[in-house]
PDB file of N, H, CA, C and O in Angstrom:
ATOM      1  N   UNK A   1     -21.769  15.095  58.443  1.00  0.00           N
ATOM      2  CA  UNK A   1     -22.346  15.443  57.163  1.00  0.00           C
ATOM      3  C   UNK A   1     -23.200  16.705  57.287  1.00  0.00           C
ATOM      4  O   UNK A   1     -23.314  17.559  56.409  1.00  0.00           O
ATOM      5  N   UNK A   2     -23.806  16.714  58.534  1.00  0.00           N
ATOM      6  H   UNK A   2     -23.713  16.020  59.247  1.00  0.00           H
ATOM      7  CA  UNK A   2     -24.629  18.169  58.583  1.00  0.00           C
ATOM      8  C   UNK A   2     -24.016  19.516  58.650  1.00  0.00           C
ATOM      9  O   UNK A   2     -24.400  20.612  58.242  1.00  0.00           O
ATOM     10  N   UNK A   3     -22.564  18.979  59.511  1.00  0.00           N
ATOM     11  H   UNK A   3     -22.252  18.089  59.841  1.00  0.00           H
ATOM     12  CA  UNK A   3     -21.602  20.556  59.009  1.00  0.00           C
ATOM     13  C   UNK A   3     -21.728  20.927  57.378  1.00  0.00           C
ATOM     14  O   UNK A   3     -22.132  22.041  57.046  1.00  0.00           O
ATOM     15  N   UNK A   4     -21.441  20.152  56.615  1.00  0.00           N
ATOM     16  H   UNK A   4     -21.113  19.247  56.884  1.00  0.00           H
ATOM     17  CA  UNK A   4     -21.054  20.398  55.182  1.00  0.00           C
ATOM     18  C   UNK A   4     -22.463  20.856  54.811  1.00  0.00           C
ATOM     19  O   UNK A   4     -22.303  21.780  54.014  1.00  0.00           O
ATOM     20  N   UNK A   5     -23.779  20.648  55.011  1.00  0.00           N
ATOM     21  H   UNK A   5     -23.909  19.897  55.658  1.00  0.00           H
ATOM     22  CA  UNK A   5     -24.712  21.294  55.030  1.00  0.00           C
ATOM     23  C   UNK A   5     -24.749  22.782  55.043  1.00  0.00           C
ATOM     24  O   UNK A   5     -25.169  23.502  54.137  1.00  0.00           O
ATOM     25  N   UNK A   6     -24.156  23.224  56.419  1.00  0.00           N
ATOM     26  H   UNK A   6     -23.815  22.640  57.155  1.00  0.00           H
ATOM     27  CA  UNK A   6     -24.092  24.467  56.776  1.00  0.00           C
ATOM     28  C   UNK A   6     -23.124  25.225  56.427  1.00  0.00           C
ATOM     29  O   UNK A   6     -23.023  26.301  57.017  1.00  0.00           O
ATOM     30  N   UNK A   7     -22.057  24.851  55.282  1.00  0.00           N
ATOM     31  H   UNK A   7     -22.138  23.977  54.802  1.00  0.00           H
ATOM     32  CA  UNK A   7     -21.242  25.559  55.044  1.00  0.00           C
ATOM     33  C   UNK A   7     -21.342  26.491  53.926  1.00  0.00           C
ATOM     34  O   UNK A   7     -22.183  26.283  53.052  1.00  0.00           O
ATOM     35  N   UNK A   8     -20.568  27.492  53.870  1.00  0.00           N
ATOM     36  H   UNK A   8     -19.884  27.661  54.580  1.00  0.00           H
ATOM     37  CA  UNK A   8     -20.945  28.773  52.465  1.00  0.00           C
ATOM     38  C   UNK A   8     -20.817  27.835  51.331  1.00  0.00           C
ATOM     39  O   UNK A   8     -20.118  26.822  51.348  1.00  0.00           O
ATOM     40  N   UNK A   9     -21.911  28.453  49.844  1.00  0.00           N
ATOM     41  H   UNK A   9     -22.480  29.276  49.831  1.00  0.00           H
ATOM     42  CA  UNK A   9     -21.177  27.852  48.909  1.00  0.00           C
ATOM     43  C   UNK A   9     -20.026  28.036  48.461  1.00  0.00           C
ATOM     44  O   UNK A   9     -19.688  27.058  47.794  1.00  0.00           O
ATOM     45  N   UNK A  10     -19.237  28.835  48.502  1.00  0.00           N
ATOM     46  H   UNK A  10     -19.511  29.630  49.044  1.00  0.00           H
ATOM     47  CA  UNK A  10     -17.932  29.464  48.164  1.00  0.00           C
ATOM     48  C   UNK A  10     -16.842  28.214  49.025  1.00  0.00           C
ATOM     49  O   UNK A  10     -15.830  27.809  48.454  1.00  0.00           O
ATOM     50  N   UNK A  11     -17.145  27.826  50.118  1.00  0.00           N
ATOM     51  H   UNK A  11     -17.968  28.154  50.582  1.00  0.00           H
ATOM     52  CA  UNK A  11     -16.621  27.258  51.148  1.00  0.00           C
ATOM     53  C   UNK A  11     -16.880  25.754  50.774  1.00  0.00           C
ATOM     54  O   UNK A  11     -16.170  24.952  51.381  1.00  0.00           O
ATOM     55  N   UNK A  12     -17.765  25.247  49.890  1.00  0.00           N
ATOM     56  H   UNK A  12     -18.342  25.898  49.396  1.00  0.00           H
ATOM     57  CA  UNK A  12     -18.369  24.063  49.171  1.00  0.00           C
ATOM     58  C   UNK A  12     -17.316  24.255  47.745  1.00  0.00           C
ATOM     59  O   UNK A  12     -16.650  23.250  47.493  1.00  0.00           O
ATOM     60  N   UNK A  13     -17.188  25.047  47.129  1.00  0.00           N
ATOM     61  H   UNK A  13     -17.729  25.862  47.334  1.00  0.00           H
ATOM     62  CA  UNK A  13     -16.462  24.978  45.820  1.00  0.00           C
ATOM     63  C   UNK A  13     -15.112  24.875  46.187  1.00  0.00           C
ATOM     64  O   UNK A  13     -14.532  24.086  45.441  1.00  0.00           O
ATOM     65  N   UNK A  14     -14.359  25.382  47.075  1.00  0.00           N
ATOM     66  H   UNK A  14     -14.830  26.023  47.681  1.00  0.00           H
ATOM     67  CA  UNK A  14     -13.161  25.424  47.711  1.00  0.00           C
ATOM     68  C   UNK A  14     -12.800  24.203  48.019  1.00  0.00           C
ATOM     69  O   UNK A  14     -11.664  23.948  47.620  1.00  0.00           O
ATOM     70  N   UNK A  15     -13.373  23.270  48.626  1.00  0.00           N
ATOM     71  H   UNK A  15     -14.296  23.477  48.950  1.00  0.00           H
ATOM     72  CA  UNK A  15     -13.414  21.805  49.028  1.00  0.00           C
ATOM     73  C   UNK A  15     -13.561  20.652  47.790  1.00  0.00           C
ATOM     74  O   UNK A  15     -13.060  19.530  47.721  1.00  0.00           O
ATOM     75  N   UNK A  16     -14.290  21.245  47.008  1.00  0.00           N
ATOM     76  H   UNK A  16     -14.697  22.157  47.065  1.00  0.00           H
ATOM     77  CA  UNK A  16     -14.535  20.543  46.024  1.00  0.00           C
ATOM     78  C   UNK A  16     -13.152  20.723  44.910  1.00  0.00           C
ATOM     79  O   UNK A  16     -12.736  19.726  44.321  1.00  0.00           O
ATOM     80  N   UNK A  17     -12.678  21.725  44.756  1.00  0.00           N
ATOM     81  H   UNK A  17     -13.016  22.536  45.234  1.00  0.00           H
ATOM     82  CA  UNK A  17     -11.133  21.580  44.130  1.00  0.00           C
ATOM     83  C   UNK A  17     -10.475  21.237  44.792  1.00  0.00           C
ATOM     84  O   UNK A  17      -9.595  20.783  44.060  1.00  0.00           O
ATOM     85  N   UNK A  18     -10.020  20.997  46.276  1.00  0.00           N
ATOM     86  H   UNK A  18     -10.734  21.365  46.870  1.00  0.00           H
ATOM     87  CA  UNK A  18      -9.355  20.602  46.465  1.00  0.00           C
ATOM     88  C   UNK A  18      -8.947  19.148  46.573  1.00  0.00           C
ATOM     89  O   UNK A  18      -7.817  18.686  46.736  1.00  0.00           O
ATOM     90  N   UNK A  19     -10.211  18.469  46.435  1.00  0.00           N
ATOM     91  H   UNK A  19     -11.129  18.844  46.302  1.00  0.00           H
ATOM     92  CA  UNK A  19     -10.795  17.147  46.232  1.00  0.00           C
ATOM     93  C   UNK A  19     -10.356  16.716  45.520  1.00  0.00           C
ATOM     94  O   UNK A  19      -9.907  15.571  45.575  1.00  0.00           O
ATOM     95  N   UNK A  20     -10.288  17.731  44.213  1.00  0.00           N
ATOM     96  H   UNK A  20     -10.653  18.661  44.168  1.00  0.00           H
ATOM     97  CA  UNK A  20     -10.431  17.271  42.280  1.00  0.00           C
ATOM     98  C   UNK A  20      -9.059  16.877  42.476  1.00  0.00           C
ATOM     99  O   UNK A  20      -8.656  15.722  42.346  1.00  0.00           O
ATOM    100  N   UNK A  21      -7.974  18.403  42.963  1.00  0.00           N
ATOM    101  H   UNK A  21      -8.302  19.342  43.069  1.00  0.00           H
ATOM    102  CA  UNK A  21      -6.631  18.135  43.250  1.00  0.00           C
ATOM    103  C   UNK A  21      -5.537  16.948  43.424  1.00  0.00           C
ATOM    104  O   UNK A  21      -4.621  16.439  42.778  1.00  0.00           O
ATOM    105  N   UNK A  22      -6.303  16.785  44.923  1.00  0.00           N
ATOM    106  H   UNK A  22      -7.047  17.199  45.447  1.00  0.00           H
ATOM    107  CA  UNK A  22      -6.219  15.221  45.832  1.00  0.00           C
ATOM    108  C   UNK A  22      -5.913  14.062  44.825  1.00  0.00           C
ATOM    109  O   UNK A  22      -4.854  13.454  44.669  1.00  0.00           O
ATOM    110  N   UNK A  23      -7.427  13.874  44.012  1.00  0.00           N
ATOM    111  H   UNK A  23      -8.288  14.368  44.139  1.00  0.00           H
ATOM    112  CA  UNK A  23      -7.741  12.914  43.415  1.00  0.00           C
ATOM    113  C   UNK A  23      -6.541  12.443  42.347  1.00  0.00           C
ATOM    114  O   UNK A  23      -5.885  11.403  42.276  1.00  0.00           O
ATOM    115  N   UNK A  24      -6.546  14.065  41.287  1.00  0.00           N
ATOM    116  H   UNK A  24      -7.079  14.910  41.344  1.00  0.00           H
ATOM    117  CA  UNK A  24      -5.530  14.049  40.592  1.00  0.00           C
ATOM    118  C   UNK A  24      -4.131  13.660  40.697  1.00  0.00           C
ATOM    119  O   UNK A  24      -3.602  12.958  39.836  1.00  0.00           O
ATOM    120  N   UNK A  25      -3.575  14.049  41.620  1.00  0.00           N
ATOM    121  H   UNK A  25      -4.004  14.620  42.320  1.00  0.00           H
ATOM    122  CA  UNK A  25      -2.293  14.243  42.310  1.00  0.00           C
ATOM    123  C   UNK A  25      -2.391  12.207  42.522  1.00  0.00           C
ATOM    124  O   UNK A  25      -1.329  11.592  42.424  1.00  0.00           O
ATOM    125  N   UNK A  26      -3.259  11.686  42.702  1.00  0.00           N
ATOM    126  H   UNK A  26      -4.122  12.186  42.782  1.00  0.00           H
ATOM    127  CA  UNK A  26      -3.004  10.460  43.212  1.00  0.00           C
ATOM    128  C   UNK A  26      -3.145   9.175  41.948  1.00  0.00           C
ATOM    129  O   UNK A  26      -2.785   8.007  41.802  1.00  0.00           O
ATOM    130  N   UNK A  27      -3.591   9.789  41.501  1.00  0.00           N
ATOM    131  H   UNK A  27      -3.884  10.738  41.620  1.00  0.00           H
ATOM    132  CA  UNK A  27      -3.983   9.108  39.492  1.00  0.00           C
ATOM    133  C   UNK A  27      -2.347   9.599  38.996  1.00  0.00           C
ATOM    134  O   UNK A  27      -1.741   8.766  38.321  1.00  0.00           O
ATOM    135  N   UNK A  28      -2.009  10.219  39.144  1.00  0.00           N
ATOM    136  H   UNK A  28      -2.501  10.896  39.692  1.00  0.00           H
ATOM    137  CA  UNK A  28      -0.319  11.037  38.855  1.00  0.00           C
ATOM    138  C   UNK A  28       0.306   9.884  39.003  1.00  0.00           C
ATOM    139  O   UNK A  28       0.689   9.238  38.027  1.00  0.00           O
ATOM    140  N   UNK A  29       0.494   9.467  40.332  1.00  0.00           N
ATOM    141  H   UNK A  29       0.184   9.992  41.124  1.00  0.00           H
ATOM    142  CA  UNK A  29       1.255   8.982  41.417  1.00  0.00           C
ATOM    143  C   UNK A  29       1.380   7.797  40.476  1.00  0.00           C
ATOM    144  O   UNK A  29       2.331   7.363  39.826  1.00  0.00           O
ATOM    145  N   UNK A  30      -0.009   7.374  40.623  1.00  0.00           N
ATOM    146  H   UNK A  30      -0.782   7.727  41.151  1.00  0.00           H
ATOM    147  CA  UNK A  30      -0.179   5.995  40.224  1.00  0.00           C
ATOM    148  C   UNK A  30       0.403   5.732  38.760  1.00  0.00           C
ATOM    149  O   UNK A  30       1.047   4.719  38.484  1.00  0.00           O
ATOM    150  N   UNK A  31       0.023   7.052  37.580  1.00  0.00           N
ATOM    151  H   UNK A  31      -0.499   7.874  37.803  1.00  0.00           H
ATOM    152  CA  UNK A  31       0.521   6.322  36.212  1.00  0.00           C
ATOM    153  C   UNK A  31       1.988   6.910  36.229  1.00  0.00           C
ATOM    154  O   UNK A  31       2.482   6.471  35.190  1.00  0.00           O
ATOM    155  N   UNK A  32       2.817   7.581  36.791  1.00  0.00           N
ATOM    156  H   UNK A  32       2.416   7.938  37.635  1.00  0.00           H
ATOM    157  CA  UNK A  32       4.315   7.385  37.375  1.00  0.00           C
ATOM    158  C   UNK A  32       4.371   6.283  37.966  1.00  0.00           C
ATOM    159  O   UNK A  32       5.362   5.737  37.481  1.00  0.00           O
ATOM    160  N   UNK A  33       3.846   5.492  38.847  1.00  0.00           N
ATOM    161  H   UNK A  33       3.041   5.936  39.241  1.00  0.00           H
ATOM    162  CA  UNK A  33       4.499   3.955  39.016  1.00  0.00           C
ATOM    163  C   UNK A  33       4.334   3.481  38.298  1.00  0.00           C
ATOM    164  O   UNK A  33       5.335   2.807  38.050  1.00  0.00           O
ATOM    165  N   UNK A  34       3.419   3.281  37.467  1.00  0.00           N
ATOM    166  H   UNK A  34       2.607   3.828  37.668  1.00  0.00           H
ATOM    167  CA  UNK A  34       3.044   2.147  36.158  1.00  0.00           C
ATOM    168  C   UNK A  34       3.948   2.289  35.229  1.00  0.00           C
ATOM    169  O   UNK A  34       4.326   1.245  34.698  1.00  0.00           O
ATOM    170  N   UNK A  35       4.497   3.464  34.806  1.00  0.00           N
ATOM    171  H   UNK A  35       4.190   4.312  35.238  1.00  0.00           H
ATOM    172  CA  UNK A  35       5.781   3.654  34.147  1.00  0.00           C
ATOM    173  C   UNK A  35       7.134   3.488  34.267  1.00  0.00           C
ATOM    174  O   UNK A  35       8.061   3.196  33.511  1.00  0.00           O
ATOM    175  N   UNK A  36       6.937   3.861  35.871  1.00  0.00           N
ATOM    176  H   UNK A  36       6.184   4.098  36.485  1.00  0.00           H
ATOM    177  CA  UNK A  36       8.292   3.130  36.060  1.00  0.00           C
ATOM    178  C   UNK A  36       8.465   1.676  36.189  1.00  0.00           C
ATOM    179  O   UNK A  36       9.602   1.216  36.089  1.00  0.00           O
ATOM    180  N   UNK A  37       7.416   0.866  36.409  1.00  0.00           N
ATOM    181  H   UNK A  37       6.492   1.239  36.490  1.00  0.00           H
ATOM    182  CA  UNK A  37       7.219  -0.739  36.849  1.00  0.00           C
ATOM    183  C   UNK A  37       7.475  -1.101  35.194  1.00  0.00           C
ATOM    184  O   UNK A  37       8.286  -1.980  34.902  1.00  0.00           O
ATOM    185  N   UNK A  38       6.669  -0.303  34.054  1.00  0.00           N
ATOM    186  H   UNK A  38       6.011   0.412  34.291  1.00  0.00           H
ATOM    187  CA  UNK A  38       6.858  -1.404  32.850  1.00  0.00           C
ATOM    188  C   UNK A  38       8.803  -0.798  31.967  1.00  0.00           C
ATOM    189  O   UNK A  38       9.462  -1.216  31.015  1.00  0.00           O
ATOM    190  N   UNK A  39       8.982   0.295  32.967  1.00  0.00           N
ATOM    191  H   UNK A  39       8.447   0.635  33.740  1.00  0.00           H
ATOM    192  CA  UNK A  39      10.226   0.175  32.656  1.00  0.00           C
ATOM    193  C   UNK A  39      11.358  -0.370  33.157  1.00  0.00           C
ATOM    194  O   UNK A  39      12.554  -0.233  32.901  1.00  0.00           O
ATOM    195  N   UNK A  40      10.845  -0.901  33.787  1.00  0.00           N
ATOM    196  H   UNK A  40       9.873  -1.012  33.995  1.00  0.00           H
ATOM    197  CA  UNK A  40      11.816  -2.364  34.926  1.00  0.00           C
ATOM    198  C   UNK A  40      12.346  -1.340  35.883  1.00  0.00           C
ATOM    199  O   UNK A  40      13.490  -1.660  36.208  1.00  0.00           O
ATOM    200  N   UNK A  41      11.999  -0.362  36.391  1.00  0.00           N
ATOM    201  H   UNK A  41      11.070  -0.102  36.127  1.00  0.00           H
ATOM    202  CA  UNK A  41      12.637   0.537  37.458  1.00  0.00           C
ATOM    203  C   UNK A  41      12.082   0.392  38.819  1.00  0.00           C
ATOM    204  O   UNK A  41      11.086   1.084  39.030  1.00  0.00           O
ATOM    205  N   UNK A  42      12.491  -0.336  39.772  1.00  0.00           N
ATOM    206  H   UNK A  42      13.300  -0.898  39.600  1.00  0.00           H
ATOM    207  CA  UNK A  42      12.155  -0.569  41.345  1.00  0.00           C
ATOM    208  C   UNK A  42      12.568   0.849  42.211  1.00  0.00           C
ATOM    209  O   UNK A  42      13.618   1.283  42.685  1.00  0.00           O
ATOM    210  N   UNK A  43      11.166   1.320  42.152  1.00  0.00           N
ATOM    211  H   UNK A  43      10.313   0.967  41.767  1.00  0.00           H
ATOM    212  CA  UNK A  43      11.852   2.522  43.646  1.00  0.00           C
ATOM    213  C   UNK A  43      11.080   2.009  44.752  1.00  0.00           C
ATOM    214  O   UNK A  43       9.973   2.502  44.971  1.00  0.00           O
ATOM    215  N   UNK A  44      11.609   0.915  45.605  1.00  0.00           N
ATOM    216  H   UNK A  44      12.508   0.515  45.427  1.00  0.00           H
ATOM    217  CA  UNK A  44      11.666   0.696  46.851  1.00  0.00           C
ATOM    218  C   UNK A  44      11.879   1.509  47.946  1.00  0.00           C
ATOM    219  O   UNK A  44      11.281   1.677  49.009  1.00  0.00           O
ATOM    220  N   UNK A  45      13.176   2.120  47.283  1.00  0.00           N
ATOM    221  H   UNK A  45      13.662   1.984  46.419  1.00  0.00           H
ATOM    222  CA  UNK A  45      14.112   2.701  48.407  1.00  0.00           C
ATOM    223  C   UNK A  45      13.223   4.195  48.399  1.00  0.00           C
ATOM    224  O   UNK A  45      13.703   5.009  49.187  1.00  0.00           O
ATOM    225  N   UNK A  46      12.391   4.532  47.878  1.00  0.00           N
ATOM    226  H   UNK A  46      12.001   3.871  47.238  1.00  0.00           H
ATOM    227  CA  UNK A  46      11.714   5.549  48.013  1.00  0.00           C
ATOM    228  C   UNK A  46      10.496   5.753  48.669  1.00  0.00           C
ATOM    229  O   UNK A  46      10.086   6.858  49.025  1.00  0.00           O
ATOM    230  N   UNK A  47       9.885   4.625  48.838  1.00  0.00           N
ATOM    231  H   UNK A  47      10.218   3.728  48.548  1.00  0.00           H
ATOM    232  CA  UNK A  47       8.744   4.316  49.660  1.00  0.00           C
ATOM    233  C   UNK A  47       8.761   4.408  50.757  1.00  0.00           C
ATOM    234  O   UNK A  47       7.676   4.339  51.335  1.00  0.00           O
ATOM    235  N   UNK A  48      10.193   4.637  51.674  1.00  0.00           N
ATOM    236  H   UNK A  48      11.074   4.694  51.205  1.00  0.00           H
ATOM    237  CA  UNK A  48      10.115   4.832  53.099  1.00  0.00           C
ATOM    238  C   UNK A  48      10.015   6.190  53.282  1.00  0.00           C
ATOM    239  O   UNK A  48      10.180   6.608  54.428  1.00  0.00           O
ATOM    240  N   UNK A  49       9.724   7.147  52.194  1.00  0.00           N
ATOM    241  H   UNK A  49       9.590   6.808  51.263  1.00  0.00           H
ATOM    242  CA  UNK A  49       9.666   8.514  52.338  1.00  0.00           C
ATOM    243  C   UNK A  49       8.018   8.972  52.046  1.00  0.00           C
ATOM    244  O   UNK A  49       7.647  10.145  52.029  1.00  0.00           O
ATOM    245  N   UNK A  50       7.282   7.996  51.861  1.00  0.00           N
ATOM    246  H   UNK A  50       7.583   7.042  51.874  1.00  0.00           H
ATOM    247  CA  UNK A  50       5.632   8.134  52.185  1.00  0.00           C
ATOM    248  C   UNK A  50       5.249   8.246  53.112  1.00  0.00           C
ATOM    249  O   UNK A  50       4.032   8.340  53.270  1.00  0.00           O
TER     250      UNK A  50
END
């Protein structure tokens, strides 16, 4: 935690979108499965590619 202390702010905002990104990208993920689950669509066979 004390690195992130010492880092530029520029170098703090950079991290912090990429965070937002992350986050986003995974809320995505998630309401694409929820859509495909209430549309009766099983991608199983796709999960071995995580």
């Amino acid at each position: 935690m004390r690195a992130a202390l010492l880092t530029p702010p520029d170098d703090i905002k950079k991290l912090s979108d990429v965070m937002k990104w992350v986050f986003q990208q995974e809320e995505r993920k998630q309401d694409v499965e929820h859509d495909l689950a209430a549309e009766g669509i099983d991608d199983w066979p796709f999960r071995s590619l995580e």
